[in-house]
C-alpha positions in Angstrom: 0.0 0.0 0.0 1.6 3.8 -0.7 1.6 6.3 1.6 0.6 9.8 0.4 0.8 13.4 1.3 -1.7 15.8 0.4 -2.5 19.8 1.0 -5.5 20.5 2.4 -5.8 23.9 -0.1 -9.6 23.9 -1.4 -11.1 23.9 2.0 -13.1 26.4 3.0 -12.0 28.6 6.4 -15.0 30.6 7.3 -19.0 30.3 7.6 -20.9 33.5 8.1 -21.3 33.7 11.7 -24.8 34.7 11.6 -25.9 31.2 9.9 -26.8 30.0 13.7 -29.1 33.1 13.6 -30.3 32.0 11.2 -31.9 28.9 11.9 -33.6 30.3 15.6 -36.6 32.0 13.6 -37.8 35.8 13.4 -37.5 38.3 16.0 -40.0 39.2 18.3 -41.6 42.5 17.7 -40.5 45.2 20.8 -43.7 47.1 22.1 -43.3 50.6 23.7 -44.9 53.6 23.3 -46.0 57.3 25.1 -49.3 57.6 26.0 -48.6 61.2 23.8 -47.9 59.6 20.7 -51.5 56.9 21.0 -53.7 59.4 21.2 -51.8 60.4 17.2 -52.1 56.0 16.2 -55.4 56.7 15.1 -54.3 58.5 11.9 -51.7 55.9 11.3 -52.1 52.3 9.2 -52.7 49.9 11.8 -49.8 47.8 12.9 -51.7 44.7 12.4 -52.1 45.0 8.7 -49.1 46.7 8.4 -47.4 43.2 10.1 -49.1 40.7 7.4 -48.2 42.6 4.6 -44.5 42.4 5.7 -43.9 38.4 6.1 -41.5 38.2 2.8 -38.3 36.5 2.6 -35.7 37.9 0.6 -34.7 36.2 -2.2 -31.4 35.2 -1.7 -32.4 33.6 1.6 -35.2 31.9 -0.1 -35.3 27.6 -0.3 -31.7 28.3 1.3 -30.5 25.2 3.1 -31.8 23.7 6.8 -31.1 21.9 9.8 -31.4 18.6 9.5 -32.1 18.8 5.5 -31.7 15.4 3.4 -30.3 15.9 -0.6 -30.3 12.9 -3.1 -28.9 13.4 -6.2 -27.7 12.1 -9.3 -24.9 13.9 -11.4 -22.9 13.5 -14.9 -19.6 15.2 -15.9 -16.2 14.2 -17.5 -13.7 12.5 -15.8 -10.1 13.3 -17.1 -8.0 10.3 -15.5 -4.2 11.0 -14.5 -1.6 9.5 -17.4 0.6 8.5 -15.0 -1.7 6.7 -13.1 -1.2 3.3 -11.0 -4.8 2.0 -11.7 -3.4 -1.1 -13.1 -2.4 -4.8 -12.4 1.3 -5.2 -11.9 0.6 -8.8 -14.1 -0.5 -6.8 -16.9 1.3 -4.3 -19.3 1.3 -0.5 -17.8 -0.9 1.7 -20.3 -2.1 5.2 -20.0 -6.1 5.3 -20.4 -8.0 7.8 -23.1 -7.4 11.5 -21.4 -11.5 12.4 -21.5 -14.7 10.0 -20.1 -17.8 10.5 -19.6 -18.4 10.6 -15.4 -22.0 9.5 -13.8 -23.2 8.3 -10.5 -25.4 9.0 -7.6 -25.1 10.8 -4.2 -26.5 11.0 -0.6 -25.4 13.5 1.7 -27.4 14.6 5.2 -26.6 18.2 6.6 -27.0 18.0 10.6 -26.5 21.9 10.0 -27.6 24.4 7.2 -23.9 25.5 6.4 -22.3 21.7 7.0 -23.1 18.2 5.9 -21.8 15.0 5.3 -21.8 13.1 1.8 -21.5 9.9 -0.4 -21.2 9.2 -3.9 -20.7 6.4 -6.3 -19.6 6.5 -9.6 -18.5 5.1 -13.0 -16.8 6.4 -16.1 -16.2 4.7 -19.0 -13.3 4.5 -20.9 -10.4 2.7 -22.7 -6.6 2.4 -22.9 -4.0 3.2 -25.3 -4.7 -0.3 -27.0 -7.9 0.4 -27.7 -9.4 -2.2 -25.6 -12.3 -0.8 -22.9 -12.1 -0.1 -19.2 -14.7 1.2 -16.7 -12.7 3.1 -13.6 -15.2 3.1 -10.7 -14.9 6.0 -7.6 -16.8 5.7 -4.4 -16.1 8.4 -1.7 -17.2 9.9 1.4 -16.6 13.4 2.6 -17.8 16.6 4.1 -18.9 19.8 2.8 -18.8 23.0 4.0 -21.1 25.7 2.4 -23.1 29.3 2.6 -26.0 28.8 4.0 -28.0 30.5 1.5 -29.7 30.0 -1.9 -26.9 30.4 -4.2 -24.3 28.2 -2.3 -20.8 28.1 -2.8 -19.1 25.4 -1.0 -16.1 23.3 -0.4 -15.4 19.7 0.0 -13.0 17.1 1.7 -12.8 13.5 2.4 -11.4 10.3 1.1 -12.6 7.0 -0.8 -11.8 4.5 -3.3 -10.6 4.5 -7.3 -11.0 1.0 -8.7 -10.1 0.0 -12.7 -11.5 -3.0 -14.8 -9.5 -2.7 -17.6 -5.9 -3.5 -16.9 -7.0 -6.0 -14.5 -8.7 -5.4 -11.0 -7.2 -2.8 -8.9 -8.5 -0.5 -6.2 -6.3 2.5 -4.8 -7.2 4.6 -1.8 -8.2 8.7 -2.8 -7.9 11.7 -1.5 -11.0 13.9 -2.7 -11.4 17.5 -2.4 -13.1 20.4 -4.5 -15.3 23.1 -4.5 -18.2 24.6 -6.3 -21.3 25.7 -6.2 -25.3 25.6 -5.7 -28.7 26.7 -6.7 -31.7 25.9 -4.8 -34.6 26.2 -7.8 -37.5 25.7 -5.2 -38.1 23.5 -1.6 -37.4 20.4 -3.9 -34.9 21.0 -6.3 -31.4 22.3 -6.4 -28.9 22.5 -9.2 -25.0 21.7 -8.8 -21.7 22.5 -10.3 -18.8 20.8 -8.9 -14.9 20.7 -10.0 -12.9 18.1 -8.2 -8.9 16.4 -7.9 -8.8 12.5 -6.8 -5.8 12.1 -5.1 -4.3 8.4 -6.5 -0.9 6.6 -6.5 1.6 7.5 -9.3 3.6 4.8 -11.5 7.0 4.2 -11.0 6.9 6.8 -8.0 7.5 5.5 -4.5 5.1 7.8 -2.3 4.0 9.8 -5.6 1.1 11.5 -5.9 -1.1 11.9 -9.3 -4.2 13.7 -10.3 -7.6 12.3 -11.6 -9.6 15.7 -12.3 -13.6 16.3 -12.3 -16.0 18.5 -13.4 -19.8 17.7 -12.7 -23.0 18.6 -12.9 -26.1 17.5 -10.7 -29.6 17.4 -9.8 -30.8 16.9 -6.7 -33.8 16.1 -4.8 -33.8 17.8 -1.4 -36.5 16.3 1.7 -36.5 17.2 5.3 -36.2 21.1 4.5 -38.0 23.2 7.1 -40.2 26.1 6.4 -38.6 29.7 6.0 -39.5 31.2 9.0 -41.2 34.6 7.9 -39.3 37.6 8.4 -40.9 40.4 10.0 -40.4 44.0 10.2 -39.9 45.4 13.0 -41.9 48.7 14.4 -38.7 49.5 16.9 -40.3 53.1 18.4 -44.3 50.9 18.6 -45.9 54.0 17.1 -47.4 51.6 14.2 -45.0 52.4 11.5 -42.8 49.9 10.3 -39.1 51.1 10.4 -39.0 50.9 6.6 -41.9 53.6 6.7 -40.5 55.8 9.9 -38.2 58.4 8.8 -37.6 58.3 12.8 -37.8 54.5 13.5 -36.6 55.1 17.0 -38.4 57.9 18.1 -42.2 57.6 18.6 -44.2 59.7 16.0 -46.9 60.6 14.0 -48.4 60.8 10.4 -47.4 61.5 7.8 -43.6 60.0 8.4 -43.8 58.6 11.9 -41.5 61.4 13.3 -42.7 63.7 16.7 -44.2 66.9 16.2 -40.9 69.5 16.2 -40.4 72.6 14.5 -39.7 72.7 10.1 -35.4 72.9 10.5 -34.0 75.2 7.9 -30.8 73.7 7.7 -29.1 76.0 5.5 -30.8 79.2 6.6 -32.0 80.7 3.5 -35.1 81.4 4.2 -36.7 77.8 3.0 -37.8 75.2 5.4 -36.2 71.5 4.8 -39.3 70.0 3.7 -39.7 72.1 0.2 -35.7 73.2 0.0 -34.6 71.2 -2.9 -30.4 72.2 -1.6 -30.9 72.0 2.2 -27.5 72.4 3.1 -26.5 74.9 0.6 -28.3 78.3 0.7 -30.5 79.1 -1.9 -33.3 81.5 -3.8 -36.2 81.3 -4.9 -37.9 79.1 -6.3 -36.1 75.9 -5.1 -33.7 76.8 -2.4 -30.4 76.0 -4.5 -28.0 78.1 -5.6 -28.0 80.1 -8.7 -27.1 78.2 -11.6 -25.0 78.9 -14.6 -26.5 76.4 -17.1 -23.5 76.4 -19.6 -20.6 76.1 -17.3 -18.9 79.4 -18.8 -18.8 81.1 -15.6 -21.7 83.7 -15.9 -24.4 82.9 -13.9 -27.4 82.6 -15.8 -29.1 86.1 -14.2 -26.2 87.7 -15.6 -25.5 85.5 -18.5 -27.3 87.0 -21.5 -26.9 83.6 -23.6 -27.4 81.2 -20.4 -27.3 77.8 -23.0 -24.4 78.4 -25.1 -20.8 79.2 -23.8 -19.8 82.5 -24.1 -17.1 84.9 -23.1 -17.4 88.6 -21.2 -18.8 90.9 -21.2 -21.7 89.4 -21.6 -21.5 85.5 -21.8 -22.5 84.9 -25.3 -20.4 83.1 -27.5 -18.3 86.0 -30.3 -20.3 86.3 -32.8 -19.9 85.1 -35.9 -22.6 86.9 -38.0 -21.8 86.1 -41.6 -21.8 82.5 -40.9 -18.5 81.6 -42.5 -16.7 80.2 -39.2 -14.7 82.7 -38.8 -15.5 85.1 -35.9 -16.2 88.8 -36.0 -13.2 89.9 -34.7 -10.9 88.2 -37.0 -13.1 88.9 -40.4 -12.1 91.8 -42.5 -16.0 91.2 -44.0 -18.3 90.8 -41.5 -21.1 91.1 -43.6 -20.0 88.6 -46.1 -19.3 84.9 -46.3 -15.3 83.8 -47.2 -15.3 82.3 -50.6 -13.5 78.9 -49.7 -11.3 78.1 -53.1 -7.9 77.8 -51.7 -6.8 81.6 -51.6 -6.5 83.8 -48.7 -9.5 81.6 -47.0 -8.1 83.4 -43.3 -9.8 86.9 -44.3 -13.1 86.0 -43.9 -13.6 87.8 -47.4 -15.4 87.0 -50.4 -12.9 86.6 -53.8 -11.6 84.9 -56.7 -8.5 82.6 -57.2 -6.1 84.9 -59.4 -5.7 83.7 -63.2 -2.1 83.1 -62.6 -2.5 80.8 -59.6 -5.6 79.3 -61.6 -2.8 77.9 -64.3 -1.1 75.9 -61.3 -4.1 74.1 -59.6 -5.1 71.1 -61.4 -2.5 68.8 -63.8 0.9 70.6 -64.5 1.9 69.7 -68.0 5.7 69.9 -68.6 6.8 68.4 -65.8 9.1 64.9 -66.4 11.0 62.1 -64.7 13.4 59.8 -65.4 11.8 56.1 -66.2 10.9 54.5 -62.6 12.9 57.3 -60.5 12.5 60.3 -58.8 15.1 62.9 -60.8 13.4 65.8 -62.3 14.5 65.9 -65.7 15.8 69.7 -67.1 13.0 70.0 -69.1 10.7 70.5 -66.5 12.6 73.0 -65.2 10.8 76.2 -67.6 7.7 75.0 -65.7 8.3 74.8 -62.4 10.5 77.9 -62.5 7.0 79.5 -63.7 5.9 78.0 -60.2 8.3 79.3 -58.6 7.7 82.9 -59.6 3.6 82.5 -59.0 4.0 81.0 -55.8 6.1 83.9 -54.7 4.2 86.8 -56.4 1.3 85.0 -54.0 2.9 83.8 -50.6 -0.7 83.3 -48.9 -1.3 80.8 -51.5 -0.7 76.9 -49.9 -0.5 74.1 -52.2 -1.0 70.4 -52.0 1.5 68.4 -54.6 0.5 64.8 -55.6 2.5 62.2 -58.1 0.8 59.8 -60.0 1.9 57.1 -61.9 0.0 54.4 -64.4 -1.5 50.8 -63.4 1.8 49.2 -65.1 3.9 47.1 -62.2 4.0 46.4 -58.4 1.0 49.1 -56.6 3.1 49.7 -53.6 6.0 50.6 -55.5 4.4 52.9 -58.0 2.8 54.6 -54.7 6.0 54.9 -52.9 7.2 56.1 -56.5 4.7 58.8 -56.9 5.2 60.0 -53.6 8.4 60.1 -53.6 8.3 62.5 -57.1 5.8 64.7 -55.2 8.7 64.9 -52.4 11.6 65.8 -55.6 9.5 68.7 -56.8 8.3 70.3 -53.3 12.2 70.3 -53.0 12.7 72.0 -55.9 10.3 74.9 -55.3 12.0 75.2 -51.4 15.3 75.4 -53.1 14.0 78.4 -55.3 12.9 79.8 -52.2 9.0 78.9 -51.9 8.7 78.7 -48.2 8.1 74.7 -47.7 5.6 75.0 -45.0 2.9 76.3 -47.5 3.8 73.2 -49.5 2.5 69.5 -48.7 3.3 66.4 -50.4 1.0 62.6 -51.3 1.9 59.6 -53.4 -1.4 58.3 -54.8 0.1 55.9 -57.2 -2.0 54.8 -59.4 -5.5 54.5 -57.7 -6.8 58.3 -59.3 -6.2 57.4 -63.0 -7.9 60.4 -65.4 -7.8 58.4 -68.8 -7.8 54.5 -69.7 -4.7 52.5 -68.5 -5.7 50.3 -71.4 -4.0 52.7 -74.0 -0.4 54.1 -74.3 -2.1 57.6 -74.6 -4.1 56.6 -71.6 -1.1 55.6 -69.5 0.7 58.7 -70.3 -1.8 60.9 -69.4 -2.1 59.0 -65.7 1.7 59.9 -65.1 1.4 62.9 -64.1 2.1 65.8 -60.8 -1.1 67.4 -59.3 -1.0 70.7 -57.5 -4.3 71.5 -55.2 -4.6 74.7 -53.6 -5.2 74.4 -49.7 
């Protein structure tokens, strides 16, 4: 026989303290009042009624567990048995058995208290061995189980038993068995179960080894015995017939409407407005609430001073700077107030309505003239009449900003014509800096060939595609 070790990790060290509570039934209701406060019980709800309507158990203490409760079950699962096990017959070959089967049985278990109880099981699961050949590995095992006493139970388990095989010859081993998991009481009879649990077993070729057969189940089980849910009732603690859950002053005898004595209005925040109709009562207030005033827009002007009180605005009057032409650029900064900026391109900042010059007109669009070397980036020197004609534009009108794209045809690899194209953009934004356009009015994109302007299909087409864009901005 082997001896084992095993670590007692997966039990459970604590059980609510009030479980004991628990099982002794209700509290009594206290009864005390001043002969002051009965002559007032007339105009409250009667205690009696007010007692019926409150037996109710909540829900998470409802079908819980009892004292002295019986559960039978029956549960199914997967079994995944160790593969170095030593469920085997030293007169037969060793062999490791299939690493998944299917895991039934039945239990028993009696709980002499709500939150502990004692359990058996028995068990079979199916299986084969590396061979091929079948096997049936049988468990039966006692233990105890520790739990929450309440309707969704999480618990934990320890005990020992047996692991038996009939499929490399008869053997039985001792098991340690521990797990944990959890509980659902559906109703008085019925209760659902999810378990997840390690069989402790010897371990082949290993003196005092230990190996691992792992569980997970799930069950149905039939609980009998149960007791009845003692009621819960609310209390009256002051015994001026309102519950506490109705008495704004549950201990303190009182009258309607709220179960409080009859005292003087408090006006906590001393503005003028009595507690029971201040809507702030502990900041001072106005009228009509009792809060503070408000600034509705968060810009700092309180909305009695705020001439614009939904829209963020600025002083001295908190509305927002006007913008009275529409155009999005604000009063201040537009040299037309009246009229809309023409957004083409050209001098878009003065708020102004105009035209894009002729001159610049002859550089926005496809630049003819301009030419590369086959599949590079050098400008050839015949380009160099045109973009000296840039040049002089883009100086003669230094608000104009200019976007420069390269283009190429569909002939070849797509990435490398748009790494191409950009990079050609790039060679001619150079060129204007070096003539002195200032390069921050300048940007640069490589679209490659995905904005083609005539058929690829044709040589004409193709030619036509290859081109340098300029875009005003």
């Amino acid at each position: 026989m082997r001896t084992f070790q095993f670590p007692l990790a997966l039990l459970l060290a604590s059980v609510p303290a009030a479980a004991g509570a628990q099982e002794a039934g209700a509290d009594a209701k206290a009864s005390s009042a001043t002969s002051d406060v009965k002559t007032t019980q007339s105009e409250a709800k009667p205690a009696a009624d007010a007692k019926k309507n409150s037996d109710s158990t909540p829900w998470i203490k409802r079908y819980r567990p009892t004292r002295n409760m019986v559960e039978l079950g029956i549960y199914g699962g997967i079994l995944l048995p160790a593969q170095d096990h030593e469920l085997y017959n030293p007169t037969q070959a060793w062999q490791p058995y299939k690493r998944i089967a299917p895991d039934i049985g039945l239990r028993v278990g009696y709980y002499p208290l709500s939150f502990f109880g004692l359990e058996i099981e028995g068990g079979v699961a199916p299986t084969k061995v590396a061979d091929g050949s079948g096997a049936v590995l049988g468990m039966f095992r006692g233990y105890g189980i520790l739990q929450l006493p309440y309707r969704i139970a999480p618990f934990a388990l320890f005990g020992a038993g047996l692991m038996g095989t009939s499929g490399l010859g008869k053997d039985v081993d001792p098991t340690l068995h521990f797990g944990g998991g959890v509980k659902f009481y559906v109703n008085r009879l019925l209760a659902l179960r999810l378990d997840v649990r390690d069989n402790l077993t010897g371990q082949y070729r290993v003196d005092a080894g230990r190996t691992n057969h792992l569980e997970v189940l799930l069950g149905l089980s039939l609980t009998l015995g149960r007791k009845k849910d003692a009621p819960v009732q609310e209390k009256d603690s002051d015994g001026d017939g309102y519950l506490d859950s109705k008495d704004d002053c549950p201990t303190t005898p009182g009258v309607a409407p709220r179960g409080c004595p009859i005292v003087a209005e408090p006006d906590s925040d001393g503005d003028g407005f009595l507690d029971s109709v201040d809507a702030c009562p502990q900041e001072p207030g106005i009228a009509p609430d009792g809060c503070p005033e408000k600034d509705r827009d968060g810009d700092g002007f309180l909305d009695s001073k705020d001439k614009c009180p939904d829209e963020p605005g600025v002083a001295p009057d908190g509305c927002p700077i006007p913008d009275k032409d529409g155009d999005k650029i604000l009063d201040p900064d537009d040299k037309c107030v009246e009229l809309p900026e023409t957004a083409n391109g050209y001098q878009d900042a003065d708020g102004c309505p105009d035209e894009v010059p002729k001159k610049v007109q002859k550089f926005s669009g496809v630049i003819e003239g301009i030419y590369f070397d086959v599949d590079k980036d050098t400008i050839k020197s015949a380009s160099r009449a045109k973009l000296d004609a840039a040049v002089k534009v883009l100086q003669e009108f230094p608000d104009v900003g200019v976007e420069i794209s390269g283009h190429t045809d569909s002939d070849g690899d797509r990435d490398h014509n748009i790494d191409l194209s950009r990079r050609r953009a790039d060679a001619v934004k150079k060129y204007l800096a070096d003539k002195g356009v200032d390069a921050g009015r300048m940007t640069t994109r490589g679209a490659g060939p995905d904005e083609p302007i005539a058929d690829n299909a044709t040589k004409a087409g193709k030619a036509k595609n290859r081109r340098i864009e300029f875009k005003l901005r």
